[in-house]
N, CA, C and O atoms as a DFTB+ gen file, in Angstrom:
632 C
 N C O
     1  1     164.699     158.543      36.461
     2  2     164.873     158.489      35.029
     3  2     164.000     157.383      34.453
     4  3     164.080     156.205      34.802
     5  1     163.121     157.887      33.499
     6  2     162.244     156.505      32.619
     7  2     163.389     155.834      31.897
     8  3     164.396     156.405      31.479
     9  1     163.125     154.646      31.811
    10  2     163.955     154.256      30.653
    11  2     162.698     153.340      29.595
    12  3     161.828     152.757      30.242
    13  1     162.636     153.251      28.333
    14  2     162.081     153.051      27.185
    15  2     162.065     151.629      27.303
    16  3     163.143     151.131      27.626
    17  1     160.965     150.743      27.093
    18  2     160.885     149.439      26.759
    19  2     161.613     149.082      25.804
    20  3     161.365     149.802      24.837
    21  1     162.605     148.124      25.517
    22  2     163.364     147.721      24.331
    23  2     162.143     146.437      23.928
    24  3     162.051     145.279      24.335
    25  1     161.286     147.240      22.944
    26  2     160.569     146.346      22.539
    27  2     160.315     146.785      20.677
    28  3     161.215     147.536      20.302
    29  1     159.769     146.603      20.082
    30  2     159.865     146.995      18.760
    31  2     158.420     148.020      18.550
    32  3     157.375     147.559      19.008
    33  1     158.369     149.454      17.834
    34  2     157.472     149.830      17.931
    35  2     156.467     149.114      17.337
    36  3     155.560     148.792      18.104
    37  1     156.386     148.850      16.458
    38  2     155.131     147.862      16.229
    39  2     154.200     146.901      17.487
    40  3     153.043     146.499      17.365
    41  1     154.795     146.775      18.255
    42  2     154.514     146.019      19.177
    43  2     153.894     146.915      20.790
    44  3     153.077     146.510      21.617
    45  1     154.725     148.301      20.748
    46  2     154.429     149.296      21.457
    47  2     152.873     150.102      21.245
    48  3     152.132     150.489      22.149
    49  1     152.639     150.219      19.674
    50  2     151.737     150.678      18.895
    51  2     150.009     149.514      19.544
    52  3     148.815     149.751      19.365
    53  1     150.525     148.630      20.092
    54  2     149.565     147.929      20.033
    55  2     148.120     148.406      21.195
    56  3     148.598     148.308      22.325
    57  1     147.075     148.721      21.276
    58  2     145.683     149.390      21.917
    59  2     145.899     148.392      23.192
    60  3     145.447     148.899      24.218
    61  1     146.337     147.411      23.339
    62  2     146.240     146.827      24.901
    63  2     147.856     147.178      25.672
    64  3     148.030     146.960      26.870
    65  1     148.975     147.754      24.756
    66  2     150.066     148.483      25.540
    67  2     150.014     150.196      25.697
    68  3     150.921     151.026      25.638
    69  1     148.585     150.336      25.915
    70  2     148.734     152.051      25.951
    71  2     147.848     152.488      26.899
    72  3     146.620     152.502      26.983
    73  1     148.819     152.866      27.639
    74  2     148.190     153.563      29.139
    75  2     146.800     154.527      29.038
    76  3     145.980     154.612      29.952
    77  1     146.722     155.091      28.010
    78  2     146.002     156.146      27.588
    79  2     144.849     155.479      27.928
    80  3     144.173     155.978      28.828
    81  1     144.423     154.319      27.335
    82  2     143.419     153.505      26.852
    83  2     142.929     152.703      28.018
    84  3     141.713     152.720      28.205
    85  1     143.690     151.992      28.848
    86  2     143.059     151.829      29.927
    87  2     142.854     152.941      30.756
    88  3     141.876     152.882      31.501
    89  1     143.383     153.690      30.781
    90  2     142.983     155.078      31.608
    91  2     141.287     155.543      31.108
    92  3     140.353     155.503      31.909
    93  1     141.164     155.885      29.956
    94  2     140.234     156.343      29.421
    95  2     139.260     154.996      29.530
    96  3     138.118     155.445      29.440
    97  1     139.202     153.805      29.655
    98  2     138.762     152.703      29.988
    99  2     137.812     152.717      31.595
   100  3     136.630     152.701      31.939
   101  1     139.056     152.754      32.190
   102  2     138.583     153.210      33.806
   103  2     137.713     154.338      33.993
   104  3     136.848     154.497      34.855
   105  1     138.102     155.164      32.976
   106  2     137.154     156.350      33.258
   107  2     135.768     156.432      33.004
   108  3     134.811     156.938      33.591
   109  1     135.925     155.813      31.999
   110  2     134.075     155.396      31.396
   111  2     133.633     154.560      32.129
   112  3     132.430     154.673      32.366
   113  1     134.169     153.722      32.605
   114  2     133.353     152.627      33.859
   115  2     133.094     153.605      34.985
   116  3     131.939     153.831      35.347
   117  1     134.138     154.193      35.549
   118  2     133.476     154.852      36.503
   119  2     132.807     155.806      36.300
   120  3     132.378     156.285      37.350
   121  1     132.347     156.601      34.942
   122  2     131.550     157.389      34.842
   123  2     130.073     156.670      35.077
   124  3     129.143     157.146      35.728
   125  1     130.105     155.162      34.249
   126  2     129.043     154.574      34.664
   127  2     128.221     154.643      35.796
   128  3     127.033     154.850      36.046
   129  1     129.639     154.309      36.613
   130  2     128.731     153.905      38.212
   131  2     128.430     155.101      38.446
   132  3     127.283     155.177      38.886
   133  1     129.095     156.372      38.324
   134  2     128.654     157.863      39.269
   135  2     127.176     158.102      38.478
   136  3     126.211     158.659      39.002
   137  1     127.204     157.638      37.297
   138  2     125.464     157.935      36.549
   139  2     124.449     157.332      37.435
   140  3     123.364     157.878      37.636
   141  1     124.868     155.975      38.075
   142  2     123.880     155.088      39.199
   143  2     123.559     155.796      39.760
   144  3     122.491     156.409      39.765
   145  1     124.960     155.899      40.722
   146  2     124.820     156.539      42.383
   147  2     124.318     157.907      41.794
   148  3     123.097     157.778      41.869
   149  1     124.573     159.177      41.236
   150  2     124.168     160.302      40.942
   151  2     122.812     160.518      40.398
   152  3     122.137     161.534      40.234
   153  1     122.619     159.312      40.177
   154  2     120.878     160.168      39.662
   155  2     119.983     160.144      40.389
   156  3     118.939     160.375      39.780
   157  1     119.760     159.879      42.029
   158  2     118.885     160.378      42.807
   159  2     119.356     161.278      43.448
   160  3     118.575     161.533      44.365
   161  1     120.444     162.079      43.482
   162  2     120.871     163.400      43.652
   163  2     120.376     164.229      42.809
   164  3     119.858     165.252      43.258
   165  1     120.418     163.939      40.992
   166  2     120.071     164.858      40.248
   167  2     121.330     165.674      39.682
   168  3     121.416     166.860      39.364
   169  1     122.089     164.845      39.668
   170  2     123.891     165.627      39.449
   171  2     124.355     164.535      38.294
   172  3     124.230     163.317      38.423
   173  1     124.810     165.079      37.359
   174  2     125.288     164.559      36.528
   175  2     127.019     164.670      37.551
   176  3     127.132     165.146      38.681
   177  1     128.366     163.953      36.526
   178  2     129.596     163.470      36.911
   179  2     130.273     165.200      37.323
   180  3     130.634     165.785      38.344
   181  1     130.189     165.432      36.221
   182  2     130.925     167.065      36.474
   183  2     130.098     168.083      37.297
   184  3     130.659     168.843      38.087
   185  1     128.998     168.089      37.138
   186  2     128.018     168.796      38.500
   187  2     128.534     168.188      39.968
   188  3     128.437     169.009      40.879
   189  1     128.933     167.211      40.249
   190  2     129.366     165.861      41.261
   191  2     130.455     167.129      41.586
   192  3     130.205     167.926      42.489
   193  1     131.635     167.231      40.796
   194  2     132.724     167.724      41.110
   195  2     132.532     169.103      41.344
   196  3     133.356     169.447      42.192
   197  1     131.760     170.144      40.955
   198  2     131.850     171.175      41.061
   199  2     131.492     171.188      42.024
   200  3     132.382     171.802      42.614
   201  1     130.513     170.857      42.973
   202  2     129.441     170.448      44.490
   203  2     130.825     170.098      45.503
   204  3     130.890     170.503      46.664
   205  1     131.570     169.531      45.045
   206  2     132.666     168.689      45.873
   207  2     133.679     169.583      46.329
   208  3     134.367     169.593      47.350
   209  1     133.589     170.564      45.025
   210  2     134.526     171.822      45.584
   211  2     133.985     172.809      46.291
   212  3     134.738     173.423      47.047
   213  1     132.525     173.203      46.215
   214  2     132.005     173.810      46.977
   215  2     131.836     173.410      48.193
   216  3     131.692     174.207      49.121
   217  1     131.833     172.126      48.340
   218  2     131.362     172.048      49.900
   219  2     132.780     172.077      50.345
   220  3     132.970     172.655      51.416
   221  1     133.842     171.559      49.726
   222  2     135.189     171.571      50.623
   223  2     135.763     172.775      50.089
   224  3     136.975     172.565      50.124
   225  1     135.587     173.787      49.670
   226  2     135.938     175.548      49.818
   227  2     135.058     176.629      49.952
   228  3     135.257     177.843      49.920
   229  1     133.921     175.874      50.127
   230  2     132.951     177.604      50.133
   231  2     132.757     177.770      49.090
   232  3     132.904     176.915      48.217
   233  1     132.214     179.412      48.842
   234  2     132.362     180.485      47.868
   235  2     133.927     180.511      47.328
   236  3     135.008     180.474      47.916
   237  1     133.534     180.594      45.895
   238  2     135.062     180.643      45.112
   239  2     134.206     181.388      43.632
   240  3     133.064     181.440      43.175
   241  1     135.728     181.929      43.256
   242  2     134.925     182.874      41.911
   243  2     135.355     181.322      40.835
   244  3     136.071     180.356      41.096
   245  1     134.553     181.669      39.605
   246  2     134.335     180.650      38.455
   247  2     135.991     180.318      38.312
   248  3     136.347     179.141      38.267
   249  1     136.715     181.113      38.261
   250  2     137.909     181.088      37.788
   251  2     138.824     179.503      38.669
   252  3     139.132     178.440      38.129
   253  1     139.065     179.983      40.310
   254  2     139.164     179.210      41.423
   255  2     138.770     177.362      41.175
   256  3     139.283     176.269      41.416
   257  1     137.353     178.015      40.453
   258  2     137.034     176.469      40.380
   259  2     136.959     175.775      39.430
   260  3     136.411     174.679      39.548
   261  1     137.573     176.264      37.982
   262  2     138.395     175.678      36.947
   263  2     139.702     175.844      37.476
   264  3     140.239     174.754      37.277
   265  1     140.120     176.228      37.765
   266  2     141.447     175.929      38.203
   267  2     141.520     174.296      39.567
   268  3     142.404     173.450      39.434
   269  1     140.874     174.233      40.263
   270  2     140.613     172.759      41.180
   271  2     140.308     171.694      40.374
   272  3     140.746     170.551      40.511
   273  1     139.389     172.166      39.354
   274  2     138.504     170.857      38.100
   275  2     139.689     170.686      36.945
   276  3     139.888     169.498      36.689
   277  1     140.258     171.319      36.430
   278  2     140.926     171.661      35.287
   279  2     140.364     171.904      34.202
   280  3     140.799     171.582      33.097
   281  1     139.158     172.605      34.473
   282  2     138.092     173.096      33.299
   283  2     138.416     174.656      33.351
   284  3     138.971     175.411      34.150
   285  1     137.733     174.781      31.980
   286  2     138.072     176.357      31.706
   287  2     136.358     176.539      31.571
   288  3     135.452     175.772      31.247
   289  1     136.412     177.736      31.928
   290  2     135.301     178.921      32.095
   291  2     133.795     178.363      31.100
   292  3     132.686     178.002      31.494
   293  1     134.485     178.524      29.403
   294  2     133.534     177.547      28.695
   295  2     132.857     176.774      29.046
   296  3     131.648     176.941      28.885
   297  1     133.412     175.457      29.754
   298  2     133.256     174.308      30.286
   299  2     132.136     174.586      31.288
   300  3     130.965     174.340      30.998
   301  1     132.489     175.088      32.445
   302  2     132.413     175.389      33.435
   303  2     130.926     176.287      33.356
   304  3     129.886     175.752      33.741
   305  1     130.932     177.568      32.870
   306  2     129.478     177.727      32.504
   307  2     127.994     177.086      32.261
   308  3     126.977     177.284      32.925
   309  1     128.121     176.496      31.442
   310  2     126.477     176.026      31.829
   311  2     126.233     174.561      32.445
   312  3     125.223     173.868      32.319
   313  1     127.527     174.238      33.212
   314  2     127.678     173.391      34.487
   315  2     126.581     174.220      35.528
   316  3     125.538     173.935      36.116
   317  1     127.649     175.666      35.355
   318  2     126.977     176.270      36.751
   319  2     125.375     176.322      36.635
   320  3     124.574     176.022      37.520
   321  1     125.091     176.786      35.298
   322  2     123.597     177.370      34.953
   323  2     122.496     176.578      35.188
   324  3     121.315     176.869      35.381
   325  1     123.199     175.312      35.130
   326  2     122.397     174.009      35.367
   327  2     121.997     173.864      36.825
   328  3     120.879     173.619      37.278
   329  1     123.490     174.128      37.660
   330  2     123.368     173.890      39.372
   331  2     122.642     174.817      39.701
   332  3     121.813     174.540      40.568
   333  1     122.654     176.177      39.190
   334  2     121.850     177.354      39.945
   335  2     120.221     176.917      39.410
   336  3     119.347     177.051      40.266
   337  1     119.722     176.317      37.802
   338  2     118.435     176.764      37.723
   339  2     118.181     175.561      38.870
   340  3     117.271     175.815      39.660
   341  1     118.720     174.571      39.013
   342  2     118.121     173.417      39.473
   343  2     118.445     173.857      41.473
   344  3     118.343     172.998      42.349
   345  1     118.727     174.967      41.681
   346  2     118.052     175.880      42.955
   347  2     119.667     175.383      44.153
   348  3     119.650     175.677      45.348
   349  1     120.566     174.830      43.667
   350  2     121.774     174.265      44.390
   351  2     122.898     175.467      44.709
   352  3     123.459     175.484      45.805
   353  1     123.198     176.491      43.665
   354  2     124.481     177.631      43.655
   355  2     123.436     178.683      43.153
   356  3     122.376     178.648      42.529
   357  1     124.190     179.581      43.690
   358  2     123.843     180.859      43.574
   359  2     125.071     181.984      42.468
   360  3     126.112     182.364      43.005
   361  1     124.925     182.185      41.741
   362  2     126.226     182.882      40.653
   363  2     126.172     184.606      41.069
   364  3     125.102     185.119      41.398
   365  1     127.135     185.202      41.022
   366  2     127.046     186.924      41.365
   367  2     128.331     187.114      40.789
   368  3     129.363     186.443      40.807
   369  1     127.921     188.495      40.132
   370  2     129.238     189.027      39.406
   371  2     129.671     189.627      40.650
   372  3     128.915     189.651      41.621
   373  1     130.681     190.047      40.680
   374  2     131.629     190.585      41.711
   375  2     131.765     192.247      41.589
   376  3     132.168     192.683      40.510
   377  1     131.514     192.982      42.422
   378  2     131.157     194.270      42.465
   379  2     132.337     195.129      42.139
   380  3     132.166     196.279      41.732
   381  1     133.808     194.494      42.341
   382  2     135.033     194.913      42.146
   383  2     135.413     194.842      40.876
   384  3     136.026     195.743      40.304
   385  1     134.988     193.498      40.232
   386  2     135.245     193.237      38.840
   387  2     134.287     192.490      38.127
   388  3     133.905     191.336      38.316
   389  1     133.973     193.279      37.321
   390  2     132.477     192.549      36.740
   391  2     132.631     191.499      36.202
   392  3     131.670     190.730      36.173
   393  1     133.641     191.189      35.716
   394  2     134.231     190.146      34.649
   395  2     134.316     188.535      35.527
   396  3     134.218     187.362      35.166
   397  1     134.536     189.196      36.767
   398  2     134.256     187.961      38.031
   399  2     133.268     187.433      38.397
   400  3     132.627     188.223      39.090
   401  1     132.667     186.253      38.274
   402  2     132.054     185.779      39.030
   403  2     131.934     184.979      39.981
   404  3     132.522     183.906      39.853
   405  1     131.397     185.143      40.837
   406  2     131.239     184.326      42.245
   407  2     130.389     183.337      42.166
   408  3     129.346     183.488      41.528
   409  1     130.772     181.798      42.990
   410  2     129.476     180.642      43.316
   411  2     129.891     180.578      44.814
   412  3     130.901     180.584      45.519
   413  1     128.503     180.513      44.901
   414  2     128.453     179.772      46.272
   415  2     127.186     178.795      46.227
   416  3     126.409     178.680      45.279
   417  1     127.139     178.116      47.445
   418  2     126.175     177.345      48.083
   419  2     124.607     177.835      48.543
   420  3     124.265     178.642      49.407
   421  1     123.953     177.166      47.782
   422  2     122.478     177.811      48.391
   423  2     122.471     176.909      49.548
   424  3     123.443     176.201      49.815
   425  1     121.003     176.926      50.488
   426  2     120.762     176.193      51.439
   427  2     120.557     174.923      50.892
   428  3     120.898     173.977      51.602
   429  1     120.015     174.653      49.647
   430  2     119.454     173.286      49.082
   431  2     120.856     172.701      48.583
   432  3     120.838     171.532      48.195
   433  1     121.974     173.338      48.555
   434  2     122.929     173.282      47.737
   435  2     123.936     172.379      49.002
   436  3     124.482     171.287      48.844
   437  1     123.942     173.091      50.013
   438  2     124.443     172.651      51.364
   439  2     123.780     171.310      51.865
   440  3     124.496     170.318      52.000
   441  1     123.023     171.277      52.022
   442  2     121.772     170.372      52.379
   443  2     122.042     168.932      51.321
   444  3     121.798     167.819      51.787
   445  1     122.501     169.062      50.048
   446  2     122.648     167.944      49.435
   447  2     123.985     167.176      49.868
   448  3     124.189     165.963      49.809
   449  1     124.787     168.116      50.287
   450  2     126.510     167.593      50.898
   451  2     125.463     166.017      51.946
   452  3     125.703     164.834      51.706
   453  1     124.718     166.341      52.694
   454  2     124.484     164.853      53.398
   455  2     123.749     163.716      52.491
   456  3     123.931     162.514      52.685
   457  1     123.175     164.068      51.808
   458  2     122.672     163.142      51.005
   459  2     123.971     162.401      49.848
   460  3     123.797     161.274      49.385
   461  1     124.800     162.955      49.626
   462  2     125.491     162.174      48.857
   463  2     126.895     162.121      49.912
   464  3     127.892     162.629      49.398
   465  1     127.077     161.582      51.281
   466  2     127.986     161.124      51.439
   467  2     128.187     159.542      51.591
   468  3     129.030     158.921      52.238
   469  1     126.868     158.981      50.579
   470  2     127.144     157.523      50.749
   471  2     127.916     157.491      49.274
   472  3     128.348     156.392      48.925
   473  1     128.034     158.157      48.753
   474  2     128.746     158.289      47.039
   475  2     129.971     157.440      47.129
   476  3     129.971     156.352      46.553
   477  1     131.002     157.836      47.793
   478  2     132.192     157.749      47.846
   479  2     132.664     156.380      48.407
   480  3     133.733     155.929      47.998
   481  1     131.755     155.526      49.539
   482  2     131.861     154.173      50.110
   483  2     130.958     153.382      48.860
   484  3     131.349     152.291      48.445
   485  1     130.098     153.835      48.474
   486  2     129.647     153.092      47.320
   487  2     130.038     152.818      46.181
   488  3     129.895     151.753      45.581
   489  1     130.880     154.389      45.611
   490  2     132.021     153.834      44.477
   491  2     133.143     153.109      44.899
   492  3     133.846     152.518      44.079
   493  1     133.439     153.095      46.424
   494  2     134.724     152.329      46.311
   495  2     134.557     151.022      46.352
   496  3     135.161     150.144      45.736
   497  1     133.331     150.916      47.445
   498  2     132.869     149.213      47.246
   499  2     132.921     148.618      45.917
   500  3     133.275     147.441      45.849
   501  1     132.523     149.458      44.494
   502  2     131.903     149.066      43.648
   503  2     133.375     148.555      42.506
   504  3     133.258     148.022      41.403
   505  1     134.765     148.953      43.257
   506  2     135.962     149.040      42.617
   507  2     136.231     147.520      42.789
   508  3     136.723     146.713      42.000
   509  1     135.747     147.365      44.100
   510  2     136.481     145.749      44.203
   511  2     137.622     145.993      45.056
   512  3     137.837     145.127      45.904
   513  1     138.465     147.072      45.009
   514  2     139.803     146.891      45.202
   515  2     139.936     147.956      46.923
   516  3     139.434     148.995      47.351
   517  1     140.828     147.002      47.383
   518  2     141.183     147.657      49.093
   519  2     141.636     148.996      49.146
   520  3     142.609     149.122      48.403
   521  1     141.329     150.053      49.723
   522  2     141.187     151.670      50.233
   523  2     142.966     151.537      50.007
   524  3     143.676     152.234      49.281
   525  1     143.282     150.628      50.717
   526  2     144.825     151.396      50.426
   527  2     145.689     151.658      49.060
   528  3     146.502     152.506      48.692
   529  1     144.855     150.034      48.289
   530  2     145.214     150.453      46.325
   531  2     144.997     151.133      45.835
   532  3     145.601     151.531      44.838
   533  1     143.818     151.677      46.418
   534  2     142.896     153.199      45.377
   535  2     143.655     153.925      45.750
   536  3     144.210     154.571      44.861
   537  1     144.026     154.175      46.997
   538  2     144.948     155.688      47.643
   539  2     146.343     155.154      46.677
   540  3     146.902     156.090      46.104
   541  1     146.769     154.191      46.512
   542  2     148.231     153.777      45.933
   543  2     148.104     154.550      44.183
   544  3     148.822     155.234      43.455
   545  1     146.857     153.986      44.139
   546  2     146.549     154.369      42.620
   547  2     146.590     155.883      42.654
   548  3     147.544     156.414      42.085
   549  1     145.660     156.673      43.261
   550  2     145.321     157.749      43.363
   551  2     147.079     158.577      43.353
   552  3     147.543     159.294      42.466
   553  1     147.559     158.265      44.306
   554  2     148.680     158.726      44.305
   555  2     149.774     158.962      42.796
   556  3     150.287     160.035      42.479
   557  1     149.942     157.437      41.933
   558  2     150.580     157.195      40.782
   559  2     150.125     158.291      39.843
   560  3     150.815     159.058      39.171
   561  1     148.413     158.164      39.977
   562  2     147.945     159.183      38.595
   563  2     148.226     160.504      39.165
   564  3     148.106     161.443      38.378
   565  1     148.542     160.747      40.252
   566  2     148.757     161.869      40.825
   567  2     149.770     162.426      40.361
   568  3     149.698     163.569      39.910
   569  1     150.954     161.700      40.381
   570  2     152.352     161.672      39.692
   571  2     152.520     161.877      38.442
   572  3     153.072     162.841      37.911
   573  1     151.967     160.820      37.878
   574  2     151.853     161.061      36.167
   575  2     151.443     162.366      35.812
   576  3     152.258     163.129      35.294
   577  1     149.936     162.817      36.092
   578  2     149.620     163.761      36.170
   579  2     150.472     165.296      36.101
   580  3     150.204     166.334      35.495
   581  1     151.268     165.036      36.735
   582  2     152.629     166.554      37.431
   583  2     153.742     165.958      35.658
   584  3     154.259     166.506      34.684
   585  1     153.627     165.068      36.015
   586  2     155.120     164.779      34.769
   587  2     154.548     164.493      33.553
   588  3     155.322     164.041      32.710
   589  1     153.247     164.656      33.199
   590  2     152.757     165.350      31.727
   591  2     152.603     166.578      31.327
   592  3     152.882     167.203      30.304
   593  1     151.924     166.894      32.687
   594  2     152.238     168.602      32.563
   595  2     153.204     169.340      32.237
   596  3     153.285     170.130      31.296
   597  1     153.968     169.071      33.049
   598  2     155.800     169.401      33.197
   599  2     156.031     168.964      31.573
   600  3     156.616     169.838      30.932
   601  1     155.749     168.031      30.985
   602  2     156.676     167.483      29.712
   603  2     156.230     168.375      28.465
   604  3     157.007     168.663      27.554
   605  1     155.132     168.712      28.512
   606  2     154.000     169.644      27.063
   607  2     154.733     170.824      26.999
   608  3     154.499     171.427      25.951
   609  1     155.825     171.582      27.992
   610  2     156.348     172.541      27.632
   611  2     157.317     171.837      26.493
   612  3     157.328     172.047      25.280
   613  1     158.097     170.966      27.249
   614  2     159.323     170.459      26.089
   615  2     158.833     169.721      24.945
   616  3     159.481     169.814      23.903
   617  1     157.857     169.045      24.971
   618  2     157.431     168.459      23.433
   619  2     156.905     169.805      22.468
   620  3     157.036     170.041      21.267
   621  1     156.562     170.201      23.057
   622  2     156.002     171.484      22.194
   623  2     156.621     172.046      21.004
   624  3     156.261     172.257      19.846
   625  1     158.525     172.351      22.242
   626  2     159.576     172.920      21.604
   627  2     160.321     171.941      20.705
   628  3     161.126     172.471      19.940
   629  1     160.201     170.520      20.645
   630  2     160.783     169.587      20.142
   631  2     159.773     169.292      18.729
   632  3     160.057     168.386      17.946
């Protein structure tokens, strides 16, 4: 059970008591660093992630992999258009359902999985903070994550 800070909203209202904000804080810093480390790959942040799902699932239709990212199709489109002109995924409508499309991995696409596995020891070095806090962290937003989701049905109705 949460229980509510007994503090006065005025005081709640304030930009250094809102989770949101350091969240969105953290995020722009680390978008920073992935712009470093990512630009002798040639991958922008969200190209990063789509690559990440490909190499750890294979072939997956567009759908599959907004659903892993939490991007929708929109989004997700000229992500792909970008990875395929730049010779990395390969896109195919699906012969069963046209409306489907398929990505997979080209050879150049595969071939980059070794070049960026210094990514991940380099952003963490770059945190400052010990493998087991990030996993501690990782875990919390993990949590939060499930119990915002879960809550947008009931605020909705409220």
């Amino acid at each position: 059970m949460t229980t509510l800070p007994d503090r006065p909203d005025a005081e709640l209202l304030r930009l250094d008591q809102q989770i949101c904000f350091s969240l969105n804080a953290a995020s722009r810093a680390f978008g920073g660093v992935y712009r470093v480390l990512l630009k002798d790959l040639g991958l922008t942040y969200p190209q990063y992630l789509v690559m990440l799902v490909l190499w750890e699932q294979g072939e997956l239709p567009v759908k599959r992999i907004g659903e892993h990212l939490r991007l929708d199709s929109g989004t997700l489109s000229p992500l792909l258009k970008r990875l395929e002109a730049a010779g990395l995924v390969r896109r195919e409508r699906s012969p069963e359902d046209e409306r489907s499309v398929t990505v997979s991995l080209t050879e150049d696409g595969a071939a980059l999985r070794e070049r960026a596995g210094q990514v991940p020891r380099r952003l963490l070095t770059a945190t400052g903070l010990p493998v087991d806090d990030l996993a501690e962290l990782r875990a919390l937003l993990d949590r939060v994550t499930v119990a915002l989701d879960a809550a947008v049905p009931d605020l909705t109705e409220g």
